[in-house]
mmCIF file as Biopython writes it, N, C-alpha, C and O atoms, coordinates in Angstrom:
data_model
#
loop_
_atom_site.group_PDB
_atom_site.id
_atom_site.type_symbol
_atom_site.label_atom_id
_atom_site.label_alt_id
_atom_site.label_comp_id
_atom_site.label_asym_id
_atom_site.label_entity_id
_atom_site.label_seq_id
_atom_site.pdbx_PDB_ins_code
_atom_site.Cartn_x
_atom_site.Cartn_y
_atom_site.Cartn_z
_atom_site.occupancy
_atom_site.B_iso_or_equiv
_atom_site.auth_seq_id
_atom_site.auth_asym_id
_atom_site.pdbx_PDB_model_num
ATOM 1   N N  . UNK A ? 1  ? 189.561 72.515 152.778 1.0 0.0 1  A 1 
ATOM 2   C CA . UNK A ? 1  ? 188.745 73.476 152.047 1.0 0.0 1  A 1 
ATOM 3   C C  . UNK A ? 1  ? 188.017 72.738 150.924 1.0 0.0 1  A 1 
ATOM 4   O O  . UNK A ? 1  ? 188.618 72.049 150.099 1.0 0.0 1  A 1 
ATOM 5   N N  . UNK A ? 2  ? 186.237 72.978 150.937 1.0 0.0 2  A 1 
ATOM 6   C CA . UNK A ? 2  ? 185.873 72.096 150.014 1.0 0.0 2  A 1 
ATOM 7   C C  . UNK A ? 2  ? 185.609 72.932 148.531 1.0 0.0 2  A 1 
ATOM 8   O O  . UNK A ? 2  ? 185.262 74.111 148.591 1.0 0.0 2  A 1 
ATOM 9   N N  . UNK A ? 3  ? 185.744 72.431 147.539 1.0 0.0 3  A 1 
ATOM 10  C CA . UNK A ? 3  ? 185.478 73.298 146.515 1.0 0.0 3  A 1 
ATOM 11  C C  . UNK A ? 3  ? 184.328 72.715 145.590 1.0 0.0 3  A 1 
ATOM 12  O O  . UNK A ? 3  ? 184.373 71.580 145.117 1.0 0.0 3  A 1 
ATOM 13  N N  . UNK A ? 4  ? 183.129 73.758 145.350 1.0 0.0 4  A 1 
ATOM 14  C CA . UNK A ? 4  ? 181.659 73.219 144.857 1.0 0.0 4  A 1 
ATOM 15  C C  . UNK A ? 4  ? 181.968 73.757 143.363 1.0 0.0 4  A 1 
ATOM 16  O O  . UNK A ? 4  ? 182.372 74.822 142.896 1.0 0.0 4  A 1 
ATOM 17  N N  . UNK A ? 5  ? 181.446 72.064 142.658 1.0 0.0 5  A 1 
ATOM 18  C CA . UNK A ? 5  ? 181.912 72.559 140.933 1.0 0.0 5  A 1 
ATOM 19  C C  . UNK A ? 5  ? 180.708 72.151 140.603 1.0 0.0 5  A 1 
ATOM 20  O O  . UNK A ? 5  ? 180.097 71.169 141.024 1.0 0.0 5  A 1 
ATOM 21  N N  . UNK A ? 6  ? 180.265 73.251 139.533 1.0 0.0 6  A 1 
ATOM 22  C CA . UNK A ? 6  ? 178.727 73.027 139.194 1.0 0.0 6  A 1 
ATOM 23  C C  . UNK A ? 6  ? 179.016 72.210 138.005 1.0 0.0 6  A 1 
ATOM 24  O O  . UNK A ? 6  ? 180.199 72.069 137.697 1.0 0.0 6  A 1 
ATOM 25  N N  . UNK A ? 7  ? 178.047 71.619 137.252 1.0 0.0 7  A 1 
ATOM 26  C CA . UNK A ? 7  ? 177.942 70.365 136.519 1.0 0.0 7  A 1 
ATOM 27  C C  . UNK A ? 7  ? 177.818 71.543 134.978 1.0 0.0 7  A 1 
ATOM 28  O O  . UNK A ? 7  ? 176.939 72.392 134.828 1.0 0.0 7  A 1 
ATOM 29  N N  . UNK A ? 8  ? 179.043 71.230 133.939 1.0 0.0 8  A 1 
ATOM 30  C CA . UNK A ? 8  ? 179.035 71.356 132.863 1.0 0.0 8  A 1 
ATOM 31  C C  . UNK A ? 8  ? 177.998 72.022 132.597 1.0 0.0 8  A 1 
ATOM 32  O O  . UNK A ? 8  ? 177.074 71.904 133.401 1.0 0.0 8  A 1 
ATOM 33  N N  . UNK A ? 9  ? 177.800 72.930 131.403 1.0 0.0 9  A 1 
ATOM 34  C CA . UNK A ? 9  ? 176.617 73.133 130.343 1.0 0.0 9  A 1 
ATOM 35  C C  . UNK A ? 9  ? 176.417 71.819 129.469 1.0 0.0 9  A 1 
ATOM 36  O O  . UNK A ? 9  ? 175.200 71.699 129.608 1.0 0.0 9  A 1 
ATOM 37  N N  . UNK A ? 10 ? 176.683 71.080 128.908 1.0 0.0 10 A 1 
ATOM 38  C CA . UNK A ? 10 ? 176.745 69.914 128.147 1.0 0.0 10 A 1 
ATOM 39  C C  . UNK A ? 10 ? 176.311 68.862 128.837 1.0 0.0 10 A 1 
ATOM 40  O O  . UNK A ? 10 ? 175.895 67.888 128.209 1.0 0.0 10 A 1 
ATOM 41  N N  . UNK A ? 11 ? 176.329 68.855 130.522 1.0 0.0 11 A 1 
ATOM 42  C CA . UNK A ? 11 ? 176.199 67.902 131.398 1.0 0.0 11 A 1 
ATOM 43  C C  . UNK A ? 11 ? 174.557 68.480 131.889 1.0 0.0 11 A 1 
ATOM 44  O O  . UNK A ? 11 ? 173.515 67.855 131.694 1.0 0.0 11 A 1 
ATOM 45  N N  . UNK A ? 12 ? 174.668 69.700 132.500 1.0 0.0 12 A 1 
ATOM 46  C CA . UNK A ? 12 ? 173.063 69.873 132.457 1.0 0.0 12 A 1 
ATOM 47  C C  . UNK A ? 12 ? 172.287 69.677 131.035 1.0 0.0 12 A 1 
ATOM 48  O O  . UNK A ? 12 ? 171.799 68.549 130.964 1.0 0.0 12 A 1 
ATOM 49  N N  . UNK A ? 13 ? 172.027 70.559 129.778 1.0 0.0 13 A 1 
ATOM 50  C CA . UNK A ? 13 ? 171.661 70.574 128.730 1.0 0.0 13 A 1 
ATOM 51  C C  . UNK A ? 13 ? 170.949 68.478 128.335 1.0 0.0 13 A 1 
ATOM 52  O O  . UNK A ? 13 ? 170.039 68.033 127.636 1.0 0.0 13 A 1 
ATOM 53  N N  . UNK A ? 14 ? 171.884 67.901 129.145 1.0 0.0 14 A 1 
ATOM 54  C CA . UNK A ? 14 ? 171.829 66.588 128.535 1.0 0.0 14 A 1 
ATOM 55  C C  . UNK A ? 14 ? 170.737 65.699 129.498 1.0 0.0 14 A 1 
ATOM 56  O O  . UNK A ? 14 ? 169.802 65.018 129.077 1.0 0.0 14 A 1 
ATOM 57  N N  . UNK A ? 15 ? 171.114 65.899 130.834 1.0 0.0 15 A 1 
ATOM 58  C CA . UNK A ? 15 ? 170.037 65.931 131.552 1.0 0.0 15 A 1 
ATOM 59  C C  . UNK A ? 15 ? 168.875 66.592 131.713 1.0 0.0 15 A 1 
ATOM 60  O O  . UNK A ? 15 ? 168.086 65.705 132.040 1.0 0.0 15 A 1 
ATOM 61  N N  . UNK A ? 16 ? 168.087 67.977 131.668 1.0 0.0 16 A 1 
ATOM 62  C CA . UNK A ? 16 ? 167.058 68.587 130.670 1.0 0.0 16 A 1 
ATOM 63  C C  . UNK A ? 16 ? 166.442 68.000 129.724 1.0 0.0 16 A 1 
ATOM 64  O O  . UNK A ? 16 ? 165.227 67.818 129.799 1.0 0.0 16 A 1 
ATOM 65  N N  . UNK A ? 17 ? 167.231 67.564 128.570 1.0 0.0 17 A 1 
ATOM 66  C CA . UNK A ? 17 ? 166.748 66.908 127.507 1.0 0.0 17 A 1 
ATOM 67  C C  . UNK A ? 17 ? 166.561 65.240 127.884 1.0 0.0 17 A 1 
ATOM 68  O O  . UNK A ? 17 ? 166.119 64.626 126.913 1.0 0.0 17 A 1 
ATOM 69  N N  . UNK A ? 18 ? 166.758 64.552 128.852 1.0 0.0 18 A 1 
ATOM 70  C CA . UNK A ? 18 ? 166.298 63.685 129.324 1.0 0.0 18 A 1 
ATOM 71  C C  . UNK A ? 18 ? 165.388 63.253 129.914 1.0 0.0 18 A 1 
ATOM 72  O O  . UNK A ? 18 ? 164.856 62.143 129.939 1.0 0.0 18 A 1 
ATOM 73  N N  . UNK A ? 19 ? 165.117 64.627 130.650 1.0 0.0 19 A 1 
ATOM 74  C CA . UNK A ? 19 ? 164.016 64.658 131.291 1.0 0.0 19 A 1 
ATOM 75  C C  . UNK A ? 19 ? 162.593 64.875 130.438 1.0 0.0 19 A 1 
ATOM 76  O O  . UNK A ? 19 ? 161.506 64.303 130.527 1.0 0.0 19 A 1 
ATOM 77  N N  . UNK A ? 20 ? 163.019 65.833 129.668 1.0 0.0 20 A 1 
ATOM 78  C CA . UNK A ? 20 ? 161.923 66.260 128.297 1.0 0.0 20 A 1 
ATOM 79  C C  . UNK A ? 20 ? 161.523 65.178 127.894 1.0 0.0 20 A 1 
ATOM 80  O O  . UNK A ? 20 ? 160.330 64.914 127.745 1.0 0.0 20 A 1 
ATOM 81  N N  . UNK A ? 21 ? 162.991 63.971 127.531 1.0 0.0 21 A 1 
ATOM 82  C CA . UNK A ? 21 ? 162.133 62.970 126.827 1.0 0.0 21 A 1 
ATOM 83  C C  . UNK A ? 21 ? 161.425 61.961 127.617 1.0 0.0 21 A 1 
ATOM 84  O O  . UNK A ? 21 ? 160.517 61.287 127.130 1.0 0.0 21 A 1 
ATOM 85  N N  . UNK A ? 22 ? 161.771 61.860 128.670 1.0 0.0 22 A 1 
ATOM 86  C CA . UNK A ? 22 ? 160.726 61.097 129.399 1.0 0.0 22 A 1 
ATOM 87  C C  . UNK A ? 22 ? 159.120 61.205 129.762 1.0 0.0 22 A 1 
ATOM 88  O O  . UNK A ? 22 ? 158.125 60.500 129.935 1.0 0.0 22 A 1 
ATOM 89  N N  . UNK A ? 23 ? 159.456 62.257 129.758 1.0 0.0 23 A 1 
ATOM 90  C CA . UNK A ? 23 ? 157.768 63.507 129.982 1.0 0.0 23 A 1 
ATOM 91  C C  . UNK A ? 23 ? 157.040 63.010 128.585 1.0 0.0 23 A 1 
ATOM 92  O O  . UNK A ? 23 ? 156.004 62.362 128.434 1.0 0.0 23 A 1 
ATOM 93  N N  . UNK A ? 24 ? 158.060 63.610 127.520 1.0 0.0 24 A 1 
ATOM 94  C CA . UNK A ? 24 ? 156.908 63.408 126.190 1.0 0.0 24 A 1 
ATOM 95  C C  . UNK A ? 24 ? 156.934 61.534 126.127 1.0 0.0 24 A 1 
ATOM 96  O O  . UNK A ? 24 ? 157.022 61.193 124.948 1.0 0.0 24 A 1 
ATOM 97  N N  . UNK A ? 25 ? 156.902 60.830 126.679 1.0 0.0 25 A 1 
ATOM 98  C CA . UNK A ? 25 ? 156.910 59.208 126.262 1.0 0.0 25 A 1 
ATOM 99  C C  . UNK A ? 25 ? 155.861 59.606 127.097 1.0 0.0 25 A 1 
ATOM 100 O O  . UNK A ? 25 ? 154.783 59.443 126.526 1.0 0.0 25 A 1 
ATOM 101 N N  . UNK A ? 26 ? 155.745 60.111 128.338 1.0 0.0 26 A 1 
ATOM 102 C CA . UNK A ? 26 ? 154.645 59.743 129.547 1.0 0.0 26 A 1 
ATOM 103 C C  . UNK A ? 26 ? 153.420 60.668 128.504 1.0 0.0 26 A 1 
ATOM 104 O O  . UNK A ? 26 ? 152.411 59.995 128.294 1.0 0.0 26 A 1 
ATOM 105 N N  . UNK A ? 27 ? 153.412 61.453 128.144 1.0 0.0 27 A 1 
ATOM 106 C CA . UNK A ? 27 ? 152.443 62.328 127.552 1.0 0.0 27 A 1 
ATOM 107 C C  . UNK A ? 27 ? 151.776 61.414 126.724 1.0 0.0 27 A 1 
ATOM 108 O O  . UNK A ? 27 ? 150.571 61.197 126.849 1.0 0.0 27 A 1 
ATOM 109 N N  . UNK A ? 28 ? 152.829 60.592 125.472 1.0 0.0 28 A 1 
ATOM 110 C CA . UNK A ? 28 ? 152.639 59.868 124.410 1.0 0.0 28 A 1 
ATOM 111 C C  . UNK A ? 28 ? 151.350 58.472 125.077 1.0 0.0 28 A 1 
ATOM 112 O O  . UNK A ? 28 ? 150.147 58.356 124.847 1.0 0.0 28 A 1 
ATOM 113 N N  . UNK A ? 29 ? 152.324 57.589 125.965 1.0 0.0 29 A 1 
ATOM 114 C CA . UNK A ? 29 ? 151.365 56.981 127.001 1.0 0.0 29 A 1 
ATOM 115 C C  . UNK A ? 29 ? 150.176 56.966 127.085 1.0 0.0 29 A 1 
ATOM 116 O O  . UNK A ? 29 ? 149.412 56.029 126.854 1.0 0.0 29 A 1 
ATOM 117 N N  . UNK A ? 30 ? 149.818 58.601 127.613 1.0 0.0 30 A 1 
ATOM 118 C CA . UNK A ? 30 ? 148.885 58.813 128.655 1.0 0.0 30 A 1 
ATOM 119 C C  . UNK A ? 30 ? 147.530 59.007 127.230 1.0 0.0 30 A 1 
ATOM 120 O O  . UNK A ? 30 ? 146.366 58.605 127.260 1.0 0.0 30 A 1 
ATOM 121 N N  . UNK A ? 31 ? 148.144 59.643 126.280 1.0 0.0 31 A 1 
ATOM 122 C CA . UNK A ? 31 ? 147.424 59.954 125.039 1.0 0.0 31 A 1 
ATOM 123 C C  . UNK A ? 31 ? 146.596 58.859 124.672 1.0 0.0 31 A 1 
ATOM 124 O O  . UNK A ? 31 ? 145.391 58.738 124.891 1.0 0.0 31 A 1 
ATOM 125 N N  . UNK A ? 32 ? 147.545 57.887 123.955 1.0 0.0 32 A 1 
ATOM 126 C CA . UNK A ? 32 ? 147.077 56.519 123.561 1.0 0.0 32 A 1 
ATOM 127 C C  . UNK A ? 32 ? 145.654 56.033 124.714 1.0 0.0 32 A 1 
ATOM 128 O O  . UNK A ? 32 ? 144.431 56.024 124.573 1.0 0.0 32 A 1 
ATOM 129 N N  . UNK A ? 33 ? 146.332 55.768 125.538 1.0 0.0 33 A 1 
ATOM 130 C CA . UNK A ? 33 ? 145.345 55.068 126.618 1.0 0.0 33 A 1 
ATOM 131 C C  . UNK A ? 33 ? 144.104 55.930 126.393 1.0 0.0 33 A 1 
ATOM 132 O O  . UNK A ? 33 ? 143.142 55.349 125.892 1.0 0.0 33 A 1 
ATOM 133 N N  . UNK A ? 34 ? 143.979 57.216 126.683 1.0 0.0 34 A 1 
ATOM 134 C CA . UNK A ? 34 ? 142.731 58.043 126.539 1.0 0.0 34 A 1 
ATOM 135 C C  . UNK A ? 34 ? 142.118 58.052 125.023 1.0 0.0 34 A 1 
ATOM 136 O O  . UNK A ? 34 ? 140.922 58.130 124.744 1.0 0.0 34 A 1 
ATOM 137 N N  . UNK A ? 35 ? 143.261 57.950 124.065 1.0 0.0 35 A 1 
ATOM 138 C CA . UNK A ? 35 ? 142.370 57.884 122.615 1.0 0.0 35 A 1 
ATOM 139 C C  . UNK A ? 35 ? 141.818 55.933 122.736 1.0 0.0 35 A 1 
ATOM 140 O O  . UNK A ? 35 ? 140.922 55.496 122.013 1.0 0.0 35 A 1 
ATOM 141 N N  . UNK A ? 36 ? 142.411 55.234 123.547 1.0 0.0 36 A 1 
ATOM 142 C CA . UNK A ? 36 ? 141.937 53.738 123.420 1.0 0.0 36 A 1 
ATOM 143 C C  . UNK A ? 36 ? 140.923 53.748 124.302 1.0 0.0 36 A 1 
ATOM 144 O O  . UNK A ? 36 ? 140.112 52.838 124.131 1.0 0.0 36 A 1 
ATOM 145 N N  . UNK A ? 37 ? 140.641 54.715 125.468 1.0 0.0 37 A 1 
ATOM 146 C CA . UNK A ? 37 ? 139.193 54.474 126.640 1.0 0.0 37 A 1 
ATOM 147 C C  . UNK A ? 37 ? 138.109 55.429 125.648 1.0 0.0 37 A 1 
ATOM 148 O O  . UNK A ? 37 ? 136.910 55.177 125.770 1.0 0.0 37 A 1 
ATOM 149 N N  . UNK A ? 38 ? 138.497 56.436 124.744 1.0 0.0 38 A 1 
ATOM 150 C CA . UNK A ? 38 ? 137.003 56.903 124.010 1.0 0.0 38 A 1 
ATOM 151 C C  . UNK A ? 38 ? 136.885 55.659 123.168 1.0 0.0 38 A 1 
ATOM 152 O O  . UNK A ? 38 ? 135.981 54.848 123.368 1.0 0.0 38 A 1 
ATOM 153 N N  . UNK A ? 39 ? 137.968 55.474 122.047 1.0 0.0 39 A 1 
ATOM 154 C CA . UNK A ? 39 ? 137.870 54.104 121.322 1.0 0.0 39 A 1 
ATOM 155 C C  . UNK A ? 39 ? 136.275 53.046 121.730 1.0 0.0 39 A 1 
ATOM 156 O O  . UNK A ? 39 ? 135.289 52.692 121.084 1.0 0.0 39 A 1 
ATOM 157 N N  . UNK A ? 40 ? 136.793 52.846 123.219 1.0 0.0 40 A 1 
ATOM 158 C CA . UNK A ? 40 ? 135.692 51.993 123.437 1.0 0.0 40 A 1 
ATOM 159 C C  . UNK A ? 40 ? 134.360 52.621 123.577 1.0 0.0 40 A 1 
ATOM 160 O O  . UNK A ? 40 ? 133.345 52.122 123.090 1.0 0.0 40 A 1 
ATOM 161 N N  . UNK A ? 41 ? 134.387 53.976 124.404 1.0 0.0 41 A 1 
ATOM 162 C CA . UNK A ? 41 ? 133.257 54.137 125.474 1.0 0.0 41 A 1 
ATOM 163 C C  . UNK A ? 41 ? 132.472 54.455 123.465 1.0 0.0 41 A 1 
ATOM 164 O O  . UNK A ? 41 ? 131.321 54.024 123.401 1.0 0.0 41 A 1 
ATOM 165 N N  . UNK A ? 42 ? 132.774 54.826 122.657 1.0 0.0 42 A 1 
ATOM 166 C CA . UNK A ? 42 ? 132.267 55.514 121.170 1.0 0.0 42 A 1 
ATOM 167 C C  . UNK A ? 42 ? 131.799 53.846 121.075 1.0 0.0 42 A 1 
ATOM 168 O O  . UNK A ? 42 ? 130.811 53.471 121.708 1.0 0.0 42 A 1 
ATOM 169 N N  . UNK A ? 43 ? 132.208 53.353 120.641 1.0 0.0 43 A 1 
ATOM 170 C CA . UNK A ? 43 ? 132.099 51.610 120.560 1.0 0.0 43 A 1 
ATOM 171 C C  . UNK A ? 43 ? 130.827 51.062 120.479 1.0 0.0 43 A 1 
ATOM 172 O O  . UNK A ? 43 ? 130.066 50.563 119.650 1.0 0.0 43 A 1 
ATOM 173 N N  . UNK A ? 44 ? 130.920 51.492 122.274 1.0 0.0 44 A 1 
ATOM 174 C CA . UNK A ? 44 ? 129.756 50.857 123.126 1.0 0.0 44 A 1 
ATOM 175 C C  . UNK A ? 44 ? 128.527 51.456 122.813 1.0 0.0 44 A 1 
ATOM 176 O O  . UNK A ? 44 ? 127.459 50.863 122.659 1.0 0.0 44 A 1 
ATOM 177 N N  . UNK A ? 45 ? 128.843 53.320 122.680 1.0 0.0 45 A 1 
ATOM 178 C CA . UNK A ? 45 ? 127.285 53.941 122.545 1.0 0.0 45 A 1 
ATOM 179 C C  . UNK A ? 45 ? 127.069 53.987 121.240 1.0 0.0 45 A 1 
ATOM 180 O O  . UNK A ? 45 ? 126.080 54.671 120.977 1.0 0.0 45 A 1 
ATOM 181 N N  . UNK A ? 46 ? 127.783 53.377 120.000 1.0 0.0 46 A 1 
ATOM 182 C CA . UNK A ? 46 ? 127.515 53.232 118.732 1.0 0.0 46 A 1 
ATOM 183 C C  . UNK A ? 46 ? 126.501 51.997 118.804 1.0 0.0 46 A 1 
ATOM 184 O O  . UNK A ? 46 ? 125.560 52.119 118.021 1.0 0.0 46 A 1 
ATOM 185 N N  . UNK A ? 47 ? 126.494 50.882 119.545 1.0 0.0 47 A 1 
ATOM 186 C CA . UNK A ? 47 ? 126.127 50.020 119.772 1.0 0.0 47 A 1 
ATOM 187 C C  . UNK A ? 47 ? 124.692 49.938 120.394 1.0 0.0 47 A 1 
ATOM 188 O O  . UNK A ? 47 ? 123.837 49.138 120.014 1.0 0.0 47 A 1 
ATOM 189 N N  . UNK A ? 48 ? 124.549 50.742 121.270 1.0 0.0 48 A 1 
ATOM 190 C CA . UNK A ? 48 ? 123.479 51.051 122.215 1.0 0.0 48 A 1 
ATOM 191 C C  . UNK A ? 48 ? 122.141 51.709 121.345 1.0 0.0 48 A 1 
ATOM 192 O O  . UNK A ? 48 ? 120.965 51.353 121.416 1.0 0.0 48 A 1 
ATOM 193 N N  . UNK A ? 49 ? 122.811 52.910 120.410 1.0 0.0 49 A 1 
ATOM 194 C CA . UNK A ? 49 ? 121.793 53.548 120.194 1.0 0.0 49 A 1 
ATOM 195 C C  . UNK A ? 49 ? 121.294 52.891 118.656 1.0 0.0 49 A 1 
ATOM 196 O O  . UNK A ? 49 ? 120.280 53.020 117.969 1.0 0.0 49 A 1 
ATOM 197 N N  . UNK A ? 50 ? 122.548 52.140 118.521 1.0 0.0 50 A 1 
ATOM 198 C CA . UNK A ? 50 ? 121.856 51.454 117.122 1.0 0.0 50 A 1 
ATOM 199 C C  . UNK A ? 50 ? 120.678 50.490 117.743 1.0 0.0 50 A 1 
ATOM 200 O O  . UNK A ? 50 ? 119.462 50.513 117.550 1.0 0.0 50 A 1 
ATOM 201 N N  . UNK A ? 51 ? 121.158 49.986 118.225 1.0 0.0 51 A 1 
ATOM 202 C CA . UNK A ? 51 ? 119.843 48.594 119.195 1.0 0.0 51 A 1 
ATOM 203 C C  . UNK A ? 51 ? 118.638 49.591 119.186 1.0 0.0 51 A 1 
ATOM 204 O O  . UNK A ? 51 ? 117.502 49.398 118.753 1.0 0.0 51 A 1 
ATOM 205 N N  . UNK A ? 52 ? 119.320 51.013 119.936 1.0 0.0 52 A 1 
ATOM 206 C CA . UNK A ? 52 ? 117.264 51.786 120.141 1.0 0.0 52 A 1 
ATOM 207 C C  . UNK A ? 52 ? 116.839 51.884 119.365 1.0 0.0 52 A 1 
ATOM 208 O O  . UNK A ? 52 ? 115.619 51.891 119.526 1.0 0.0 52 A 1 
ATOM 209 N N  . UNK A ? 53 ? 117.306 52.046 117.857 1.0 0.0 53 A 1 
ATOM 210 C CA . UNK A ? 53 ? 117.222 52.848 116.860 1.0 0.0 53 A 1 
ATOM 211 C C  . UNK A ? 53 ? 116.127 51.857 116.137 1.0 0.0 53 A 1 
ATOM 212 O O  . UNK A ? 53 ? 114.998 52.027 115.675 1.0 0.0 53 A 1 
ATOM 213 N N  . UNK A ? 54 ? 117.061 50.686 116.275 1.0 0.0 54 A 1 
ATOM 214 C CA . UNK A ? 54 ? 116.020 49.417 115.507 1.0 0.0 54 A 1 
ATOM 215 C C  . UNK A ? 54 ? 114.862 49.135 116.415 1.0 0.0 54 A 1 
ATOM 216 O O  . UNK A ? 54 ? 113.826 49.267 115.763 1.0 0.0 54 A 1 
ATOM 217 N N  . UNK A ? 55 ? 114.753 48.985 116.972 1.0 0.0 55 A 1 
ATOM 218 C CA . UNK A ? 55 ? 113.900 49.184 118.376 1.0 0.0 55 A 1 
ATOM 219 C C  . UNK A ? 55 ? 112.845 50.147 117.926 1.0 0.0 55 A 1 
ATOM 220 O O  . UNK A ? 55 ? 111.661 49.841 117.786 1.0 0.0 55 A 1 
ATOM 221 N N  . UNK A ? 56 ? 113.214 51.004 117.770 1.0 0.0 56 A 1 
ATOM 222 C CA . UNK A ? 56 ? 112.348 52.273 117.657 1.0 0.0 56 A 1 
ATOM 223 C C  . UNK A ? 56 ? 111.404 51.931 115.800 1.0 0.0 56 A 1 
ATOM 224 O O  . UNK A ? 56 ? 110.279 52.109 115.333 1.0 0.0 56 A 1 
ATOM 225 N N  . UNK A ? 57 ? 112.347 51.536 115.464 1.0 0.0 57 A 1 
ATOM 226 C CA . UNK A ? 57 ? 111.718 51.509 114.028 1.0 0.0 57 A 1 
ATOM 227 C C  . UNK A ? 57 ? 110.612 50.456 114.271 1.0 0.0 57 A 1 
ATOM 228 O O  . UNK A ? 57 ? 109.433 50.691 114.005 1.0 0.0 57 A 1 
ATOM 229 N N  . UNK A ? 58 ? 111.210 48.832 114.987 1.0 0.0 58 A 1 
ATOM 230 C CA . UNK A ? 58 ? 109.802 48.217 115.005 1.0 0.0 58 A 1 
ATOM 231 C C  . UNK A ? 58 ? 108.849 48.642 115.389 1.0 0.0 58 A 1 
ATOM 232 O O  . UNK A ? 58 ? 107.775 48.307 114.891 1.0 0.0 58 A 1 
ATOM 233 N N  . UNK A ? 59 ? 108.928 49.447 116.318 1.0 0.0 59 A 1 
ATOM 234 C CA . UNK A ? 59 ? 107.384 50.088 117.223 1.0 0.0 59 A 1 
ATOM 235 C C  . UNK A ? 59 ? 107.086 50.678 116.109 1.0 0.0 59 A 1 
ATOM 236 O O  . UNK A ? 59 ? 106.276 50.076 115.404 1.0 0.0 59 A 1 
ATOM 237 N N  . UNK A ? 60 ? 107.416 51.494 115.794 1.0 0.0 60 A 1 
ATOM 238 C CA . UNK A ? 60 ? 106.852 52.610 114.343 1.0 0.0 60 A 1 
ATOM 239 C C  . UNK A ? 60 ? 106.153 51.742 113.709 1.0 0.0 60 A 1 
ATOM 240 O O  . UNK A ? 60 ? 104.935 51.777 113.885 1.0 0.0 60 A 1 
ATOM 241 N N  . UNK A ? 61 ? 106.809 50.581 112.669 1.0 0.0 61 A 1 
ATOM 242 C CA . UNK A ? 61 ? 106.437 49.605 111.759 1.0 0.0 61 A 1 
ATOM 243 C C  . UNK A ? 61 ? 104.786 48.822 112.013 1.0 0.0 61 A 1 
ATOM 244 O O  . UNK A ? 61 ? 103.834 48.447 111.330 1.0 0.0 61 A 1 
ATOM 245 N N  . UNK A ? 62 ? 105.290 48.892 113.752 1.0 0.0 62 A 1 
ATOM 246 C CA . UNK A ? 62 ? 103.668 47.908 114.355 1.0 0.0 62 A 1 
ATOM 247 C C  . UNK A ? 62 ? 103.145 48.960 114.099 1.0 0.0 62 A 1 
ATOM 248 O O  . UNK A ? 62 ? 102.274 48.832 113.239 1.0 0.0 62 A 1 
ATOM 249 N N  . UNK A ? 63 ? 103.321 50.271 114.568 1.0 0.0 63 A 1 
ATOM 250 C CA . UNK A ? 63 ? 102.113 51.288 114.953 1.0 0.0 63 A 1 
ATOM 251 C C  . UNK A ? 63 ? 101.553 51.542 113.427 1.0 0.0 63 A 1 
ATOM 252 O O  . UNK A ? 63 ? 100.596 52.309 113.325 1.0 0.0 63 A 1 
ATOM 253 N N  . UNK A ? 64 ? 102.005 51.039 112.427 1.0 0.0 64 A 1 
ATOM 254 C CA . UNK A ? 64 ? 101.468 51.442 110.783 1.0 0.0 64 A 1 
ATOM 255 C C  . UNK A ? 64 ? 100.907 50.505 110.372 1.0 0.0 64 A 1 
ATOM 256 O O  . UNK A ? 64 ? 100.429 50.520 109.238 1.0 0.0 64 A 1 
#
């Protein structure tokens, strides 16, 4: 006769909260990386539109 013993409250509760914390590290992770890919892509078009910008002013400057 087999007898089925379910796993503690203290034993689930602990596993739950293990799992939670793994999730929020993966969340934490996933965060960073996305605040470090705008980081750049902001970077790049800070970069871009400054170049037009000066760009734009010489043409102005000739056209006066």
């Amino acid at each position: 006769m087999a007898v089925n013993l379910s796993p503690s409250a203290g034993q689930t509760g602990q596993a739950e909260s293990e799992m939670l914390a793994s999730q929020l590290e993966f969340i934490l992770k996933m965060n960073s990386a996305f605040l470090g890919f705008l980081g750049i892509i902001g970077a790049l078009l800070t970069w871009f539109f400054k170049n037009n910008l000066e760009d734009a002013k010489k043409v102005a400057s000739q056209m006066v």
